[in-house]
Structures are given as C-alpha cells and as structure tokens.
N, C-alpha and C positions, 0 to 999 in steps of 0.2 A: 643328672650329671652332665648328660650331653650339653645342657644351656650353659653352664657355667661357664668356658671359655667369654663366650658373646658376652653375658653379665659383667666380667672382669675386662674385654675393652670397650664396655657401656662407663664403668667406673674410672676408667682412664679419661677415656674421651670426654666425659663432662667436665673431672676436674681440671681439666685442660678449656673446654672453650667456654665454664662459667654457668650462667643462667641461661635455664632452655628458651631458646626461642618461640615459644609457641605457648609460654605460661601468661600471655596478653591475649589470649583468642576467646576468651569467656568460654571456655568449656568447663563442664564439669568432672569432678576426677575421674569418673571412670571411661571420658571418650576419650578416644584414640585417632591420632592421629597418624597417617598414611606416608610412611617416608624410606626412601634409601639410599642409607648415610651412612656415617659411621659407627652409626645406632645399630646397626643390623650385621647379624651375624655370613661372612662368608659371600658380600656383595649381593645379598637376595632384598631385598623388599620385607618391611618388617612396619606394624606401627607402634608408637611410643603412647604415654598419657600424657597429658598437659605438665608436666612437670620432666618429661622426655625417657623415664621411666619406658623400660622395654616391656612389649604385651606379649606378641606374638611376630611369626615372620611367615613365608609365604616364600618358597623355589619355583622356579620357573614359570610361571601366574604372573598373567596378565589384567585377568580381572578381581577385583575388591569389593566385596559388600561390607557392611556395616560401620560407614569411615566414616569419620565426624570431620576431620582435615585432611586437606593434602598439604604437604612441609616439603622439607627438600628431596629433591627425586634423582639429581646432581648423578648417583649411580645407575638409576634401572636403564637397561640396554634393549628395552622391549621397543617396536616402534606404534605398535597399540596399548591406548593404556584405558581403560574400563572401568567407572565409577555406578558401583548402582545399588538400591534397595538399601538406602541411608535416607533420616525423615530430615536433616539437614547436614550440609556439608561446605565449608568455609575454604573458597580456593583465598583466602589472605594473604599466608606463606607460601601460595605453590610458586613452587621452580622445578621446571620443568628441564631437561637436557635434551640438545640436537639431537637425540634417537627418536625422540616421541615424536610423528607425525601425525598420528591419529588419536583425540582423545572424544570416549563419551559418556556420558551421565544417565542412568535408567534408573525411573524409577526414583527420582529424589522428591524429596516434597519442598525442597526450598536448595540453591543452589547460592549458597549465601555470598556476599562483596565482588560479587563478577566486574561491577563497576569501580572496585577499588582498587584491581591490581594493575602493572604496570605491561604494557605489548612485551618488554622483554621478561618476563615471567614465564610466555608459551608462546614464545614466537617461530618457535619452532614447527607448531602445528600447522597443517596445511587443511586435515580433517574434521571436524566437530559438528557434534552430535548432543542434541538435551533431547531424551527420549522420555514423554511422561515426566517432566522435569523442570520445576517453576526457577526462573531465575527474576532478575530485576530489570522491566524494559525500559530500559533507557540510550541517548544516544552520544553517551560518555563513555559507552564501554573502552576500553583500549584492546581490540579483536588484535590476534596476530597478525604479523604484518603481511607473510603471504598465504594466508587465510585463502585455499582453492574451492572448498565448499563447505557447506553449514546447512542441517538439519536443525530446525525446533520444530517437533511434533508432539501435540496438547502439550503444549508452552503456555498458552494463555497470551496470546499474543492480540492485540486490535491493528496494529499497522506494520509496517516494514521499518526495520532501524534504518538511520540515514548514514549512517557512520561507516560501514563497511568497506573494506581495503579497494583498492581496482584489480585488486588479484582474484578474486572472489568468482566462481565460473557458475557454480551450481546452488541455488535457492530452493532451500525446503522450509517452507512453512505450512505444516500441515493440522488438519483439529484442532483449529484457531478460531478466531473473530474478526478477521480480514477483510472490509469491506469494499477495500478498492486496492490499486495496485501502488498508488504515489510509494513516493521512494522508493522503486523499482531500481537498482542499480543497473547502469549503462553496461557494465559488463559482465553480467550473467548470459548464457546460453541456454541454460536448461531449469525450468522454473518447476514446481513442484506446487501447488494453492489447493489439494485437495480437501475437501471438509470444511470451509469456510462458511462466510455470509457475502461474497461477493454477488451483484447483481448487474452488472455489467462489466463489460472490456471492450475499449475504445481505441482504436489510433494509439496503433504500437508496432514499430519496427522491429520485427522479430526474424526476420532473413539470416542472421546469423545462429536462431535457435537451433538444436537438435533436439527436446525435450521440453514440451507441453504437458501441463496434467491439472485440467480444473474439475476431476469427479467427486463428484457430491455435494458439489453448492447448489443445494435444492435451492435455491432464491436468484442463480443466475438465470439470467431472459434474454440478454441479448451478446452475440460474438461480434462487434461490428470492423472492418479497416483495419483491418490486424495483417500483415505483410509477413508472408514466409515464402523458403524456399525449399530446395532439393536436399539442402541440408536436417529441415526434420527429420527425426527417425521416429518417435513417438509421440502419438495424439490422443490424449484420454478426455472424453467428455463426460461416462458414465455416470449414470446418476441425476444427471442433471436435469430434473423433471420439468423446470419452468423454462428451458432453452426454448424460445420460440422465434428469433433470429439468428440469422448465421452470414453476413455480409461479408465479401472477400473481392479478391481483384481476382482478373483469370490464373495469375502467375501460381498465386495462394492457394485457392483451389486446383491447381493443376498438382502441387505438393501433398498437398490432402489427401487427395485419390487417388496420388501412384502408394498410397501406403497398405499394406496388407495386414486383417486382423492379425491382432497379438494373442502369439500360443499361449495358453495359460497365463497364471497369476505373477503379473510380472515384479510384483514385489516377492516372490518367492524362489522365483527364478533367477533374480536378480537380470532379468534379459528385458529390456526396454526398448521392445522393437514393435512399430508397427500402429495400428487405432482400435481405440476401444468407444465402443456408441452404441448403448442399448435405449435409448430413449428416441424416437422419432421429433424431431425438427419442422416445425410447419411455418417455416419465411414466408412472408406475404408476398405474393403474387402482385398486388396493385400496389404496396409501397416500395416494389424493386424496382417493378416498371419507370417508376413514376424519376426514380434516381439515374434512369437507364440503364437496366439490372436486366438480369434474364437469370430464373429460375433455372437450377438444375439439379439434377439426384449425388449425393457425396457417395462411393462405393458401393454403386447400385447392383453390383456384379458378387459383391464379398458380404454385404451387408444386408440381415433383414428389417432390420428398422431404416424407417424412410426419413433421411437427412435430405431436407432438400434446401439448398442454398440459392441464394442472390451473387449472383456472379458479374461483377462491374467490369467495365470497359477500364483499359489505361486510363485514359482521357476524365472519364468521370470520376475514380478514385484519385487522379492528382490533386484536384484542388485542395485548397485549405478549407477542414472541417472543423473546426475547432477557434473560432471569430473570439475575440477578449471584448467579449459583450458584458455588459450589467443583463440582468434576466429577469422578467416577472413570467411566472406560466401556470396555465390552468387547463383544465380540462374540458374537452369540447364535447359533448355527449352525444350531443345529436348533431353537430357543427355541417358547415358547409365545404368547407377545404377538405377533410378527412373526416367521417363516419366512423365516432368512437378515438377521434386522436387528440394527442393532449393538443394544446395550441400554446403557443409561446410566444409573448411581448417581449421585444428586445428594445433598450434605447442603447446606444451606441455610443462605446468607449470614448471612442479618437472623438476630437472635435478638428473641423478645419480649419486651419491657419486664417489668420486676420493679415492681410499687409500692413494693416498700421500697428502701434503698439497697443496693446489692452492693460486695462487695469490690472494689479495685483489685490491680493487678497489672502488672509492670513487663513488657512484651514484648521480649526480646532478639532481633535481629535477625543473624546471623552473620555474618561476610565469608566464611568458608570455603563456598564454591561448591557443596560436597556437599550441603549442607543447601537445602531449600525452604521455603516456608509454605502449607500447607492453606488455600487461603484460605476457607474456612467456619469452620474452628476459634477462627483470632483468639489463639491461644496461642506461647509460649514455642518455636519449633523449635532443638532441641540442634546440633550439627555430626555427631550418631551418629545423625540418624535420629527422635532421643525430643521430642517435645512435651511439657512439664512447665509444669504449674498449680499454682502454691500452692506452699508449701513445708510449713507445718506448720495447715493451714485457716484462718490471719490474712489470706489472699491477698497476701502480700509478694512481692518482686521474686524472679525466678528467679535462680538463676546461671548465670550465665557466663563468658565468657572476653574476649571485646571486644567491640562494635558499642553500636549507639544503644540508649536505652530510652526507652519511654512510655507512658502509665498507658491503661491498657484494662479498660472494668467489664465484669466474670467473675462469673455465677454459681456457676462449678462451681471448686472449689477441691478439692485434692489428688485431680486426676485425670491420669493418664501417658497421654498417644493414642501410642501408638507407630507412625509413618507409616514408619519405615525401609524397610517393604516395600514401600515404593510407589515410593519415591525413582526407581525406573529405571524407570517407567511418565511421561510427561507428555502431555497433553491442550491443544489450542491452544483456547481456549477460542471465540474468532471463529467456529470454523468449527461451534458446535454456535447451531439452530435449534428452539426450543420451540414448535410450529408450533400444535398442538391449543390450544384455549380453553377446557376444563374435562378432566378427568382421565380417563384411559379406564379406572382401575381406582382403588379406595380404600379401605383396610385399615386395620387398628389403627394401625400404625408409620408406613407411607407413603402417598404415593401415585404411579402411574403417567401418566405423559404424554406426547406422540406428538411429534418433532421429527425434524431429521435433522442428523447429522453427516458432516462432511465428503464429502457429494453423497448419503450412504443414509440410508434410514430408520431410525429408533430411538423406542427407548422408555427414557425418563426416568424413573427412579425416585427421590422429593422423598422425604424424612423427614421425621415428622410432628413427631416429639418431637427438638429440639434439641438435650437437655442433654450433656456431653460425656459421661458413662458410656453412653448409646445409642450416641453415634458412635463410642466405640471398640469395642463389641459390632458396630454397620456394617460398620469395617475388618476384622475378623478374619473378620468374613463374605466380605468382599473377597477377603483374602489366601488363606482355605479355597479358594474360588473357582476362584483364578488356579492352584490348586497342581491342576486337574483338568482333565481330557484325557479331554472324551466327545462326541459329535454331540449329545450329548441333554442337555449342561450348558452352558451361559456360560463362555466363555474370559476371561480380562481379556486387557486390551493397552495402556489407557495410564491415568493418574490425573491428577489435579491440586487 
C-alpha cells in the first residue's frame, strides 16, 4: 500500500508526457534504468523498465549497482553520483543536473555510447572516474566542459585521448598499455601512469607539476631532461626494476631531494606527499661525464636504495635535444665510440637554401601500406621500395599509381634512393634523445653526437653533405652494414 501513491503519479505522469523515452535503448524488459524524475516517488532516485515502468527507488543513496541506464537525473541533489557492478550500462539519456560534480563507474564491463552523448548531458562534472571500467577509446568523446580531473584505471587504454578540455588539472591513467606519453595535455599538473608499459620519458617541462607517479612500469629504463620544481610534492618510482637512467638539471634534482619518504600507503591515505623508490638506480658514470653530468646520490640521507643520478649543468641541459632528424640506428656491440651503445645514423631533415631557384617536383604519396617515406629525403617513395626524383632532369612529377601530389623544391634531380632495404627496419623516433651539445667527433662527411635511445646510450651520426647522391652512397653503407655478423662491426636493427 505504501507504493501506491508513486504508482498513481507514475500513471499520471506518463499519460501526460506519452512514450517513454528510453523504450529506443535496446534493453531488455527486465533492465532498468537509473533516473530521478517524475517517475519516482517523494524526489528520491528510483529506476524505471525500458517501457518507464517503476522498479524500485532508493532515499538518500548516492551509489547504484545493477543499472542498465542512466535517464533523467533532472532531480538528484547529491553532488556524487556512483555507478558500479553493472556488466553494461548506456549513458545515451543521461542528463545529468548542476548538483552532480563528481561521477564514477566501478566495476562495469562495458560503459556503453560515451562517445555518443552531448558535453551538455554532464557538463556539470568537474570529477570522473572509470574504475575497472571499459568504455570506448576514442577522441570524439564530448568530455565536460570544465572537466578538473579524470581517472581511467584498467580502462584498457594504449594512448592518451587528445580531446580533453584546458580545464583538465589531474591525469590518471592507471593498469593500462601506455606506451609513451604523446598527447600529454599542456595542462595537467599532476600525472598519475602507474602500471603501464612505458619505457622511457623524455624532455618534458613539468616545473608546474605537484604530482609524479610512474610505479610499476617494469619496462621503464630511462628518466631523462624532465624539469621540475619546488612545487613537487610527490615522486613515486617504485617498482620500477629496469630504471637504469635518471638524467635531470641541478634545479630538478635539487626538487627531488628536498622531498621526504611518503608515510604509508598513499592511496589509502589519501595523503600524496613526499618520494617513494625502492629500486636502486645505477646512471652511468662515463655516459654523464661524457654529457657533462656529474653523478650523485637522490635522498642519500632518507633512502636505502641507491638512486644515483646524472646531474647536468644549466648550460648543457639548454640546448636542443630533440633534432627533426629522419633516423636509421643500430647497435654497436663491440663499437668504438661507446662499448655496448646503440649507434645512430642520422641524414638530416632541413636542406640548405639554394640562392637560385630549384626545380619542383610532384611527391606521390601511396595508399599501399608497404611503402614508407624517408623522412630526411622529401622524395617520391614507389610501393617497391624505390624513391624516384626527376624523371628526365626538368624535375617533373614522378609516376604513379594513385594518392595525392604536391610540389616540393629538389635540388637533386634524377636520383633513385632505393630504401627497400630498410623497409622492415622502423625507428620510433620519440624515444631517440640528442643529449650532447657540440659533437663528439667531426669528419669530412658527418658528424657524431652523444644521445640515447630508448633508455641506452648512443652515438648519432649527422651528415654533412645533404644532397641525394651522398644519401644513397649512406644507405648502401647501411645496408653493407646490416648484412654483417661480428662483435667488432655495427649490427643495424631498425630505420626510419
């Protein structure tokens, strides 16, 4: 008897506003859908069937298990609102009201049409949270608009969405498949990457950070050129068993070691103060030097594991590490510039200016997937492998078969780079770091320079002379190269 009232303005209420809205969401009769409206009895939170059929209702509860939709929310005056242990749940109708700041998902097995609804559906939110909680990654989502932080932890994530508001402060992507940091938004402060497959981190302005935490990327090797300040409050490394670089500027390190271990479990605590580093760090010695580094101990006083870092001068952390090279690189085994470091051929992006005018030339671009572009060369790649310049030394358009054209000024006409041998080598190029500031060797053709890829050291080798007949004389150098099996030669292993 008590239901009855609500039943009787359940019977009002529909014959007044017609068909339920929510009898399009493919559910089946018996799910239920999550709303409060006029559906529910006495302003509480109640959910309906796909036909808007009253179920049940819910006083002063915040959180909701077993919800198939959220519908209209128009009444709840909670400003948390809690969705979890539902095997799918379709925000299609949610509307959400200025109360809700905080909403999160535990526990769903599929968090269905995230990418279908509109920013003002849950614009309201500033919170969110997919805990254990598969949604759809893509970078259509329409995130609310002052969106201040965001948790996906085991999301199933592989990259960073690109889409996220400028309001956005704090970044959790946690028990993921994250392999690097791209699309890092400009303005987060506090990053959160625990559990990933990350393996390095490169040249990133983090001076505005308070909050670091890359523990348990067993596959991270190297911290290089990463800038903080006084404003850190917490540094977690733990876990991190293949950390064998730690490269910082004095300022960075000076941040690092005014920090004091963190009491307890600071996910428990909720208190995120302080450095966590149970793994010992062993930076080389002879490739700090060699950068003008000087070794030293991170919290040698608070810490019993031995972090010991490369600590760079101003001077040598300003330059530019990160050159817009094309890259071929291999490993030196037993090499002469470094013992045991990779070695790296570079031919070099920019070309220099001609004073007179150069020919033009049409660059084909392929759809057939075999094919790649050099990108130092700037030329014609075939779908076999062949880069072709020129056709008869007027610099006319190459041939091909389909894709776009656009005019590129070429000095070197009727030259063939033939890269086919490389084609099954590729180079990510993020992960290479031109660390040195003047060359550590300089010869007629090139020169050599000190960086590291993907967490080891290396030596970069620049070419002097641009024009394409030197570069394909390079490649065959390459390809010689790659075809030899000695401790005492360069192996190749990848190009780009």
């Amino acid at each position: 008897m008590r239901c009855l009232p609500a039943l009787l303005l359940y019977a009002v209420v529909a014959s007044v506003m017609g068909a339920c809205p929510y009898s399009d969401l493919s559910l089946v009769s018996d799910d239920e859908v999550l709303v409060a409206d006029a559906s529910c009895p006495n302003k509480t939170s109640c959910t309906v069937g796909p036909t808007c059929k009253l179920r049940r209702w819910s006083a002063g509860d915040d959180k909701f298990a077993n919800t198939d939709a959220i519908g209209d929310m128009s009444r709840y005056d909670y400003p948390n609102l809690v969705i979890f242990d539902s095997p799918r749940v379709t925000l299609l109708k949610m509307q959400l009201p200025a109360t809700v700041t905080s909403l999160t998902f535990g526990t769903i097995v599929s968090v269905a049409d995230v990418d279908k609804i509109q920013e003002t559906q849950w614009s309201s939110v500033l919170g969110l949270e997919f805990q254990h909680s598969k949604l759809t990654h893509s970078n259509t989502i329409n995130w609310p608009r002052s969106l201040h932080n965001i948790s996906l932890v085991y999301s199933g994530f592989i990259n960073i969405p690109q889409n996220f508001p400028p309001t956005l402060r704090a970044l959790r992507i946690e028990g993921s498949n994250l392999t690097d940091l791209q699309y890092l938004p400009s303005s987060v402060t506090s990053l959160n990457v625990a559990w990933n497959q990350l393996s390095s981190i490169t040249n990133y302005d983090w001076e505005a950070f308070t909050l670091l935490r890359f523990s348990n990327n067993s596959k991270l090797q190297s911290i290089s050129r990463i800038q903080l300040s006084s404003k850190l409050e917490y540094f977690n490394i733990a876990g991190c068993t293949s950390l064998n670089n730690i490269t910082v500027d004095a300022s960075s390190f000076a941040a690092l070691d005014a920090l004091q271990p963190a009491a307890g479990d600071a996910d428990v605590k909720k208190i995120f103060k302080g450095y966590v580093a149970d793994v010992p760090v062993s930076t080389s010695a002879t490739g700090c030097a060699a950068i003008g580094g000087e070794i030293k101990r991170l919290w040698q006083t608070t810490n019993t594991a031995i972090i010991n870092v490369c600590v760079l001068s101003t001077a040598s952390n300003s330059s530019s590490s990160s050159s817009k090279m094309g890259l071929i690189i291999g490993v030196a085994v037993g090499g002469v510039v470094l013992i045991g470091a990779i070695v790296a051929f570079v031919i070099c992006k920019r070309r220099k200016a001609k004073h007179q005018p150069s020919p033009v030339y049409n660059r084909y671009e392929p759809s057939n997937t075999n094919g790649i572009s050099l990108a130092t060369a700037g030329r014609t790649l075939g779908t076999n492998g062949t880069k072709t310049i020129g056709t008869n030394g007027t610099g006319g358009p190459t041939a091909g078969t389909t894709g776009s054209r656009r005019p590129i000024i070429n000095p070197d006409v009727d030259v063939i780079l033939d890269v086919k041998p490389l084609l099954h080598h590729r180079l990510e190029l993020r992960d290479l770091d031109v660390t040195s500031n003047k060359p550590l060797a300089s010869g007629a053709f090139g020169e050599v320079w000190l960086g590291t890829y993907g967490g080891k050291q290396v030596a970069v080798k620049r070419m002097k002379n641009q024009d394409a007949r030197m570069a394909q004389k390079f490649i065959e150098e390459i390809v010689l190269m790659s075809q030899m099996s000695s401790d005492y030669i360069v192996k190749l292993v990848v190009t780009s």
